[in-house]
Backbone bond lengths (Angstrom), bond angles and torsions (degrees), N, CA, C in turn:
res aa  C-N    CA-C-N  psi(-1)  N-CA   C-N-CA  omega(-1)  CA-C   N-CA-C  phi
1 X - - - 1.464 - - 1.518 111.35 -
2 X 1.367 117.02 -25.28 1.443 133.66 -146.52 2.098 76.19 -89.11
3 X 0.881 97.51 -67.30 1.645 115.86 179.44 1.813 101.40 -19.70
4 X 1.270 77.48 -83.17 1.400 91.10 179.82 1.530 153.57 -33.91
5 X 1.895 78.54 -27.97 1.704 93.96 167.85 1.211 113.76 -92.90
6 X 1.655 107.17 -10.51 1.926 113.00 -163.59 1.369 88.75 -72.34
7 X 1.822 102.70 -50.76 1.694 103.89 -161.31 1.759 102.34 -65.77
8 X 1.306 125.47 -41.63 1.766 117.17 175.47 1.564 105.82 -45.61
9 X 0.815 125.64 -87.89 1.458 135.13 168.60 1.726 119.10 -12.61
10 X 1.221 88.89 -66.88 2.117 75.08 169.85 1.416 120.22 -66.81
11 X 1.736 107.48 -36.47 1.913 101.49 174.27 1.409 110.49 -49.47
12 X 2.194 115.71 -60.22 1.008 120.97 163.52 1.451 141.50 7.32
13 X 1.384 104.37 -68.08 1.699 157.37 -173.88 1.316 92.09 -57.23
14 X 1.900 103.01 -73.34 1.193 87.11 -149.45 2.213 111.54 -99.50
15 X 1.388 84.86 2.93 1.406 85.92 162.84 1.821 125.88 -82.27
16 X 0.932 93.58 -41.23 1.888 102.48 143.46 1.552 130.27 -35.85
17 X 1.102 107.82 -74.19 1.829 114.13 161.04 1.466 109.92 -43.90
18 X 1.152 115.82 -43.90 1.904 114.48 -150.26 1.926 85.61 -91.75
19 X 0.979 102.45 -34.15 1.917 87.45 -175.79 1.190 87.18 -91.23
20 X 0.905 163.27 -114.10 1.663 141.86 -145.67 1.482 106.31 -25.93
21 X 1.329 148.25 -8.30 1.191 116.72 164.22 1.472 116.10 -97.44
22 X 1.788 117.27 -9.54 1.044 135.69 160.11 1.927 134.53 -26.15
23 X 1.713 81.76 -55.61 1.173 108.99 -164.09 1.671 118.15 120.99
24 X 1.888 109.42 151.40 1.222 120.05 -176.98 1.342 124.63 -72.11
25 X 1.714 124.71 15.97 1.219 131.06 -168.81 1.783 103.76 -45.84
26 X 1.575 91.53 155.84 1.531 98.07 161.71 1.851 105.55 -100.16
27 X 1.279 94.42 155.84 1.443 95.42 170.65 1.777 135.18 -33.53
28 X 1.558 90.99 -50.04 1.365 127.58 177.62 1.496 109.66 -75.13
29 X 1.539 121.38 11.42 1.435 122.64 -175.29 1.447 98.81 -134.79
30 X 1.237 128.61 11.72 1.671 131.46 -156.37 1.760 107.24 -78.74
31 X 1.113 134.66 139.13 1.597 117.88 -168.82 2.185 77.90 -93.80
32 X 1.174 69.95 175.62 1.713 83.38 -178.16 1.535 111.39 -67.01
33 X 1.466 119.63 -42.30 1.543 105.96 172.65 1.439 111.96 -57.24
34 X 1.341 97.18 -41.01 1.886 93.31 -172.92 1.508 118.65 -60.28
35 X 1.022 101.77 -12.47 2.378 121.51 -169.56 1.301 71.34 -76.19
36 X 1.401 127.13 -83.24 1.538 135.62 -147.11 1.399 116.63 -56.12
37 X 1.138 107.95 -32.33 1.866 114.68 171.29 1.168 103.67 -70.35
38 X 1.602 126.39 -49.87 1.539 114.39 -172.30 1.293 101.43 -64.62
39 X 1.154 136.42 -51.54 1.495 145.02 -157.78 2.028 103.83 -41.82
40 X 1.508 80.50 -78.07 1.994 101.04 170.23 1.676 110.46 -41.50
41 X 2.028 118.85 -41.72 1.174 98.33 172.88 1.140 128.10 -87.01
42 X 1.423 125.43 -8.04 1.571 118.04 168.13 1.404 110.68 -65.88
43 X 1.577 111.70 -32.42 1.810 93.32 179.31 1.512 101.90 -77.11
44 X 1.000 120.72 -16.34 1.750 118.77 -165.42 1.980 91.97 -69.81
45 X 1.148 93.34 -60.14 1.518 97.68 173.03 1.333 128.09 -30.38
46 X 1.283 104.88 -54.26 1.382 119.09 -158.82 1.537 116.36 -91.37
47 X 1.565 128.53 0.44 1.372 152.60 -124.83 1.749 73.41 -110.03
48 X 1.182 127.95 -80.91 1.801 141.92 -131.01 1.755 77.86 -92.77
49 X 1.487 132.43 -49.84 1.075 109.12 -178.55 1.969 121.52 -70.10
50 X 0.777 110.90 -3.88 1.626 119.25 165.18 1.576 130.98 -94.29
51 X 1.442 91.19 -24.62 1.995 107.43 -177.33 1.677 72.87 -137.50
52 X 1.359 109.47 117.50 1.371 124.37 122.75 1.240 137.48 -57.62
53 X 1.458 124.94 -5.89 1.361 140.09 -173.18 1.565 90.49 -90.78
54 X 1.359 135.66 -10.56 1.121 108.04 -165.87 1.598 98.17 -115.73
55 X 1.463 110.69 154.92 1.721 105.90 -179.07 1.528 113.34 -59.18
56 X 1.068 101.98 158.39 1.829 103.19 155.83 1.609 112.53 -65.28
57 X 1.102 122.09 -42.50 1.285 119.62 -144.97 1.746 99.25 -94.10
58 X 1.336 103.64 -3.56 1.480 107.02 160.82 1.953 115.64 -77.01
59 X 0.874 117.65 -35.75 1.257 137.06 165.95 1.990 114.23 -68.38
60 X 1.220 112.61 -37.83 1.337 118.41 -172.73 1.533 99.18 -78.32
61 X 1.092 105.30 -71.73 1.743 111.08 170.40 1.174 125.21 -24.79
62 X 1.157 124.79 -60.36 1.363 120.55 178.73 1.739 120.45 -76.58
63 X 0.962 98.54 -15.85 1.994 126.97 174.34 1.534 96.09 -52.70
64 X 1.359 112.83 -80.77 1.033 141.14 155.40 1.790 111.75 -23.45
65 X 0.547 125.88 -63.56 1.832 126.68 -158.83 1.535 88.45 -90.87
66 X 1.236 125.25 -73.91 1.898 107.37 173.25 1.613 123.79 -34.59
67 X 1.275 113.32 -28.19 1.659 115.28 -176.44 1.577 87.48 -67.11
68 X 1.399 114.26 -93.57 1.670 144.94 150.27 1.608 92.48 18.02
69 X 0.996 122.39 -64.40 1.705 126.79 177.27 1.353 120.70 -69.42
70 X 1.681 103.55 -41.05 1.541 89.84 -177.62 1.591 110.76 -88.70
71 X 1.402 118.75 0.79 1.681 109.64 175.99 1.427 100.83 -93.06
72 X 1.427 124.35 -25.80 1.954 109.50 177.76 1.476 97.21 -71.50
73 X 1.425 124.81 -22.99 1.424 110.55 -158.27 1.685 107.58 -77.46
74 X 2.045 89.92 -32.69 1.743 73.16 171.50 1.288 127.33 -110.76
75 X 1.715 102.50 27.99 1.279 105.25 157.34 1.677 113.21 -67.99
76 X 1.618 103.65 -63.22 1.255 93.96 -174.60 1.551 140.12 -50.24
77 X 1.394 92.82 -24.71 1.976 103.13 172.71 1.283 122.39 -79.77
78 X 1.639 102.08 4.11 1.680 108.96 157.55 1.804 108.35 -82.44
79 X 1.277 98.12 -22.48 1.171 105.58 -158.73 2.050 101.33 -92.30
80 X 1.011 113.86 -28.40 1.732 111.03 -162.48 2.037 84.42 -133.74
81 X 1.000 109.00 127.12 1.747 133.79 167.28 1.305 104.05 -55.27
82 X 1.365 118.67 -62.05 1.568 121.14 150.77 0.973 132.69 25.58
83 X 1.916 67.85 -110.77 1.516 83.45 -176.44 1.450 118.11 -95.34
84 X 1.097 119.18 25.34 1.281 130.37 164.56 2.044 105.03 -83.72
85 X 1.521 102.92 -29.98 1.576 96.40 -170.23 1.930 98.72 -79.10
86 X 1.669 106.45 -32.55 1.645 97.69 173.62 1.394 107.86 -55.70
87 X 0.911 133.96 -69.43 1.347 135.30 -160.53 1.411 120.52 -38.63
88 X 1.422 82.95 -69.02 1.621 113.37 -152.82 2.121 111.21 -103.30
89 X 1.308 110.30 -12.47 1.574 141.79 -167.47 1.474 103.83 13.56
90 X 0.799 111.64 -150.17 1.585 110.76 -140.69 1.585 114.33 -111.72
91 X 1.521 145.51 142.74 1.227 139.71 149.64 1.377 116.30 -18.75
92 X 1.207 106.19 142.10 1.900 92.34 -173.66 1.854 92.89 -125.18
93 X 0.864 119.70 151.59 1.468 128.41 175.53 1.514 123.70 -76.80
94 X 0.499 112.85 51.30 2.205 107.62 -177.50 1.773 116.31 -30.27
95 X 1.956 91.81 -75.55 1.467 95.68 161.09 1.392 142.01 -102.14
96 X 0.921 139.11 139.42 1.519 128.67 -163.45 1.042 94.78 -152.37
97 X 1.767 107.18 114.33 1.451 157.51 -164.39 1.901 105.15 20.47
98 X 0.824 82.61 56.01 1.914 105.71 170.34 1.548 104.41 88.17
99 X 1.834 121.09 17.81 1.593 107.03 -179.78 1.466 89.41 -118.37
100 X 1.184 95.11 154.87 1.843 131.65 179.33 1.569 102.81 -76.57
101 X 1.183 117.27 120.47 0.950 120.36 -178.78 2.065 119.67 -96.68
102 X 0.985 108.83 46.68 1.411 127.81 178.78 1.411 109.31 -0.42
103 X 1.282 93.94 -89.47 2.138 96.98 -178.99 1.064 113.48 -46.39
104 X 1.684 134.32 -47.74 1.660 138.21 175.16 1.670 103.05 -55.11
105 X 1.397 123.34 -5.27 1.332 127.19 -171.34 1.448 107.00 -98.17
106 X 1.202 98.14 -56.36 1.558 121.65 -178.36 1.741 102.66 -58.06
107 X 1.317 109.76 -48.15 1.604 124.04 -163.36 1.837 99.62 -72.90
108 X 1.780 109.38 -21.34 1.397 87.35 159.89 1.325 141.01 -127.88
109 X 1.461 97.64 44.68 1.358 128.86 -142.77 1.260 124.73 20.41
110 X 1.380 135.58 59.56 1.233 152.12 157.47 1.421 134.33 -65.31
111 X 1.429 123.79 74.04 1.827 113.83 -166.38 1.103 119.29 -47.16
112 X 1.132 138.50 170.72 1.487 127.69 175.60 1.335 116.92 -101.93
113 X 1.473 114.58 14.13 1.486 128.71 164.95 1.477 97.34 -84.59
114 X 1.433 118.41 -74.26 1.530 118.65 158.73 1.470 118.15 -7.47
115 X 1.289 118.53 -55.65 1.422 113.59 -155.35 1.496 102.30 -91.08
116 X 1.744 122.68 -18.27 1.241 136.81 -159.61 1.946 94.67 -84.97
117 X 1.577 99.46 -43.69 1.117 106.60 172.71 1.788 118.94 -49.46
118 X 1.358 103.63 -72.03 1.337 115.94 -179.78 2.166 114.39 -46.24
119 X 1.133 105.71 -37.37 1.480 116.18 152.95 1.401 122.41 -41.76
120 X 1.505 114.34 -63.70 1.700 134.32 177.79 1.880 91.55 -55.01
121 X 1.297 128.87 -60.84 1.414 121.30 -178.07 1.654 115.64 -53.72
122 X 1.133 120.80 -27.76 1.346 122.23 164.31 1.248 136.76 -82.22
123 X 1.840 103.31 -7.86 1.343 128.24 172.45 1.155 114.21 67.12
124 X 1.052 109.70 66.51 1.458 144.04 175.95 1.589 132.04 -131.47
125 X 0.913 102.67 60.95 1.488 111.03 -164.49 1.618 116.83 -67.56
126 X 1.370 125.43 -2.71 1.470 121.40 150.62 1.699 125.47 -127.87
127 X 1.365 117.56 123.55 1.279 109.40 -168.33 1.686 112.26 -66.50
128 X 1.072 104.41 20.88 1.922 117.68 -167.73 1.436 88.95 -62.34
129 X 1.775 106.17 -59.20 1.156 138.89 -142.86 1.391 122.02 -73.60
130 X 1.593 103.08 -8.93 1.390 108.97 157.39 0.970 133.78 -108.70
131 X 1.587 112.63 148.42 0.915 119.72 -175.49 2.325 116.30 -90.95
132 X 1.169 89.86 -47.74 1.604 100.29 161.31 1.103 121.40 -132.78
133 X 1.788 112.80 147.71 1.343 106.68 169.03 1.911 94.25 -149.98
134 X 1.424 94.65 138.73 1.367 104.80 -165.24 2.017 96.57 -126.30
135 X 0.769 112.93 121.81 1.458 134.64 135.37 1.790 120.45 -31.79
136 X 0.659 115.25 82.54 1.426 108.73 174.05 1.202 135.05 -76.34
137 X 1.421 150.55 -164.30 1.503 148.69 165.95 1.031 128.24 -58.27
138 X 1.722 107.30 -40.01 1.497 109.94 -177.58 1.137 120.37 -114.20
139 X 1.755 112.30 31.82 1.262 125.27 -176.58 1.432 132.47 81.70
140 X 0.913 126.82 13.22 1.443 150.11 -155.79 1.806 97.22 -106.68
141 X 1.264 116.42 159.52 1.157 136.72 151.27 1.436 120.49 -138.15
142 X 2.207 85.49 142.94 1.253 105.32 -147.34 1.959 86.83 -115.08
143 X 0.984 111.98 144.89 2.006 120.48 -160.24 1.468 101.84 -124.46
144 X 0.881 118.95 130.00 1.877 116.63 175.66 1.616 85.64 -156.34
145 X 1.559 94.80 111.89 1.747 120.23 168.66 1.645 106.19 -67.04
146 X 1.074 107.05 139.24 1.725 125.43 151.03 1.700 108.26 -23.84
147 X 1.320 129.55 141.32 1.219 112.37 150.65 1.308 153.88 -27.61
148 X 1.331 94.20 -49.74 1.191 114.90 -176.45 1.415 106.29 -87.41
149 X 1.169 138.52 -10.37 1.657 133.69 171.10 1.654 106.50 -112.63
150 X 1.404 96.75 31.07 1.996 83.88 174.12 1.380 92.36 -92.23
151 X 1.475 133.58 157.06 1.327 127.07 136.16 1.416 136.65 -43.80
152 X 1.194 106.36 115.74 1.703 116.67 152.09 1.605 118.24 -8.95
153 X 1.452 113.97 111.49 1.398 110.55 158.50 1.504 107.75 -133.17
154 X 1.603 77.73 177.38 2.053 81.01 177.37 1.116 144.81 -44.69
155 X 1.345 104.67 -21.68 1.693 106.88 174.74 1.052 103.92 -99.37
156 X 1.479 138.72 25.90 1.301 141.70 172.71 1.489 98.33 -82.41
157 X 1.890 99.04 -46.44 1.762 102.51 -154.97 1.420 75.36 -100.28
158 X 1.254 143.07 52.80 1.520 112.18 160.44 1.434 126.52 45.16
159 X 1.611 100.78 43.10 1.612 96.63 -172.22 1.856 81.69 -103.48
160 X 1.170 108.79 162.94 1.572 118.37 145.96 1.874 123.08 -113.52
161 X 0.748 92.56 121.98 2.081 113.16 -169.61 1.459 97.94 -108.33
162 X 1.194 100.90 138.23 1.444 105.06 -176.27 1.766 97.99 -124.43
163 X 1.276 95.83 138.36 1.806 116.52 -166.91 1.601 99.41 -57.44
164 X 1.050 137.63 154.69 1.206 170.70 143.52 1.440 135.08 -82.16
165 X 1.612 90.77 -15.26 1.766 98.47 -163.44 1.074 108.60 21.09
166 X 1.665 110.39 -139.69 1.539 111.01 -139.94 1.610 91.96 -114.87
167 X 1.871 92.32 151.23 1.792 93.87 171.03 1.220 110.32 -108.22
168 X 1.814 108.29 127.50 1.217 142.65 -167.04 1.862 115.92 -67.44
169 X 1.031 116.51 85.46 1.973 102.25 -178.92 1.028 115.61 -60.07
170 X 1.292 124.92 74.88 1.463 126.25 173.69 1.796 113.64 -57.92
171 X 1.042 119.20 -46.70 1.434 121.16 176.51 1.651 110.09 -106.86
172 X 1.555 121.56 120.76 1.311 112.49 170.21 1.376 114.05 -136.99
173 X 1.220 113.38 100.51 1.740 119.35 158.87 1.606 87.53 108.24
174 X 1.460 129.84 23.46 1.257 123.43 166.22 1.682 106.92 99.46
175 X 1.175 114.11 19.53 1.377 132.96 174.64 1.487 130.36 -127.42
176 X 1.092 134.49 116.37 1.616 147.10 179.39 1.450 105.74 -42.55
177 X 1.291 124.91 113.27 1.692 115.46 155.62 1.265 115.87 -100.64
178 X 1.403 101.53 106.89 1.899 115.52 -166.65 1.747 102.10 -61.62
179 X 1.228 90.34 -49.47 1.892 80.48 178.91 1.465 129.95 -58.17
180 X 1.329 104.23 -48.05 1.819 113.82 162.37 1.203 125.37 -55.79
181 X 1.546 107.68 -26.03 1.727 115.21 -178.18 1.921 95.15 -79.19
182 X 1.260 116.79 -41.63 1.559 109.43 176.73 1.218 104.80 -71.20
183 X 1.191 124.13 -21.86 2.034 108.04 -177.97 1.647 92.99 -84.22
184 X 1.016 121.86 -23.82 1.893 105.17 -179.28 1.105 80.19 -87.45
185 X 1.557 153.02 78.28 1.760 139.38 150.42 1.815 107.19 23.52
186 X 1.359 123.25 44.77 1.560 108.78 163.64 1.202 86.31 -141.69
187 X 1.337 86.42 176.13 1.850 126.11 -176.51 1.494 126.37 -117.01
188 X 1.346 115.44 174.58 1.259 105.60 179.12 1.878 113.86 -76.88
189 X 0.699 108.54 -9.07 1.393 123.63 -174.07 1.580 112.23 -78.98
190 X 1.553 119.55 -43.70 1.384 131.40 178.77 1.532 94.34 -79.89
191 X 1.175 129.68 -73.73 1.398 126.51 163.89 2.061 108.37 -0.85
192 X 1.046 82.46 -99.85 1.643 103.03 -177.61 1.140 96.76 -21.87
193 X 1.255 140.61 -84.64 1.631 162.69 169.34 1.277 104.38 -10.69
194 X 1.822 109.72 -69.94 1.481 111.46 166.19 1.552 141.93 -42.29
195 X 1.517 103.00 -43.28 1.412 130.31 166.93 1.815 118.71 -56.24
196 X 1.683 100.08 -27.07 1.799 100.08 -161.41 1.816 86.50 -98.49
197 X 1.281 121.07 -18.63 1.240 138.28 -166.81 1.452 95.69 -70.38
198 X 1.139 130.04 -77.65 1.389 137.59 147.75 1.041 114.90 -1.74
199 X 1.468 117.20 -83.31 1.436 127.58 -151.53 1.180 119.75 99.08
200 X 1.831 124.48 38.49 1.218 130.20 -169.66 1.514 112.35 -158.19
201 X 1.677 88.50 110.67 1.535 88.17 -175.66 1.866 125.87 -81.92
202 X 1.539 107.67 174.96 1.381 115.50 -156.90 1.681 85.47 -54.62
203 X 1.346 130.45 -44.96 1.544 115.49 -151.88 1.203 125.01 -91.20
204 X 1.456 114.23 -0.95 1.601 137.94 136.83 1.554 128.31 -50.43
205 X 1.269 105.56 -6.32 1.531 103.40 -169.99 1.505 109.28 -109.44
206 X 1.357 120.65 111.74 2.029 111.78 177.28 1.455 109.30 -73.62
207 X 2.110 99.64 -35.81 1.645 84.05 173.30 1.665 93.84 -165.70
208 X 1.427 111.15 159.34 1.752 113.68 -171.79 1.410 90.95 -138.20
209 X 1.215 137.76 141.45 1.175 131.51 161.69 1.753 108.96 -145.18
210 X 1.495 119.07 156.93 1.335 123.20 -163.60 1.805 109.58 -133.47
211 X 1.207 117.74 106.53 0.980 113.59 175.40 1.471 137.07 -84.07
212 X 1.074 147.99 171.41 2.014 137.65 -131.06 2.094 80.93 -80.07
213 X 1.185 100.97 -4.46 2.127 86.62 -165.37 1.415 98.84 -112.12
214 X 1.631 104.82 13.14 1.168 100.95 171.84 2.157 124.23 76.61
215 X 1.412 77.88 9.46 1.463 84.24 177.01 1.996 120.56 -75.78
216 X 1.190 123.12 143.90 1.380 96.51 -166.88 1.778 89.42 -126.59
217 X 1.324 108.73 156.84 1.304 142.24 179.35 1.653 126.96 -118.29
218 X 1.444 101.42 95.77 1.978 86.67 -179.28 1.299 104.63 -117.89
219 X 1.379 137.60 143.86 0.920 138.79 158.66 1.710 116.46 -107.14
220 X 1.408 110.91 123.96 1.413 94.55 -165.96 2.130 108.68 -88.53
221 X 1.469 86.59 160.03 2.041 84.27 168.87 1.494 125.80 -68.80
222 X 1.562 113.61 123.41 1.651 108.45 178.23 1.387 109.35 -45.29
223 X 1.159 124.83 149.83 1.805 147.69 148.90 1.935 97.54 -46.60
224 X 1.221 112.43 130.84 1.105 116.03 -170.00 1.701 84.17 -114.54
């Protein structure tokens, strides 16, 4: 048993390290070599923790040399169009400038319930209304409405809106986030100040956050 957790724990370890140097992909963003490497390393993984008869370092090795392969591989397909189109091939067109592209449909076997579906997730409930829709690399679809059916924004009506960027969680679950508190430009010191100003202490707070205009957000913790 003792074995068993040593050997989980170092695969663990080092499958941890090796996808963080990978990259932050989501599953749902994986190019097809990258599917196939994970695929081979979960069994590679999982081999020495099921048969103890087998070494670790049969399992580590090859861990190792598939990562090692799949980061030159997509180094180089940054590097050559190529071989970036073997690998990884190309955006495919669906719609083009509001027409259905049938055979490019057929050619990737895509039903048109399928595709009607994937539309409805983009909230798009008539394919009239587009104007393009592209297929991308990592499987994804990409939607760009007709003119005339995009929504209304501000620079439509001549409004001017001023950005907000992003709101910062400086406090979460009754705890200081020193790094977020320096990306909103404060400190622990303005904090504190702010908080006694109020009348609300740090362990009252589930979450505070401050956005670039300085707008602030607290939500306090329910009474248990």
């Amino acid at each position: 048993m003792v074995t068993v957790l040593i050997r989980a724990t170092i695969i663990y370890s080092l499958l941890l390290i090796s996808l963080r140097l990978t990259g932050k992909r989501q599953v749902g963003e994986l190019q097809i070599s990258e599917l196939i490497t994970t695929f081979m390393i979960s069994e590679l993984a999982a081999s020495p923790i099921q048969d103890l008869s087998i070494p670790l370092i049969y399992s580590i090795f090859p861990i190792i040399l598939l990562l090692c392969a799949e980061i030159v591989l997509s180094f180089l397909a940054t590097k050559s169009k190529k071989l970036k189109k073997v690998f990884f091939g190309n955006p495919s067109i669906i719609i083009n400038k509001g027409r259905l592209n049938q055979k490019e449909l057929s050619r990737l076997r895509i039903g048109i319930n399928e595709l009607l579906g994937e539309l409805r997730l983009k909230d798009v409930s008539d394919i009239s209304d587009v104007d393009y829709a592209i297929l991308e690399q990592n499987g994804k679809l990409s939607v760009f409405l007709k003119q005339d059916k995009q929504p209304i924004c501000a620079q439509d009506l001549n409004i001017e809106r001023k950005s907000v960027g992003i709101a910062h969680a400086v406090i979460i679950d009754g705890e200081i986030n020193e790094s977020n508190l320096r990306l909103a430009g404060k400190n622990n010191a303005w904090l504190i100040k702010y908080l006694n100003r109020i009348g609300l202490s740090l362990n009252k707070i589930y979450l505070m956050t401050i956005d670039d205009n300085e707008n602030i957000n607290i939500i306090k913790k329910e009474e248990k």
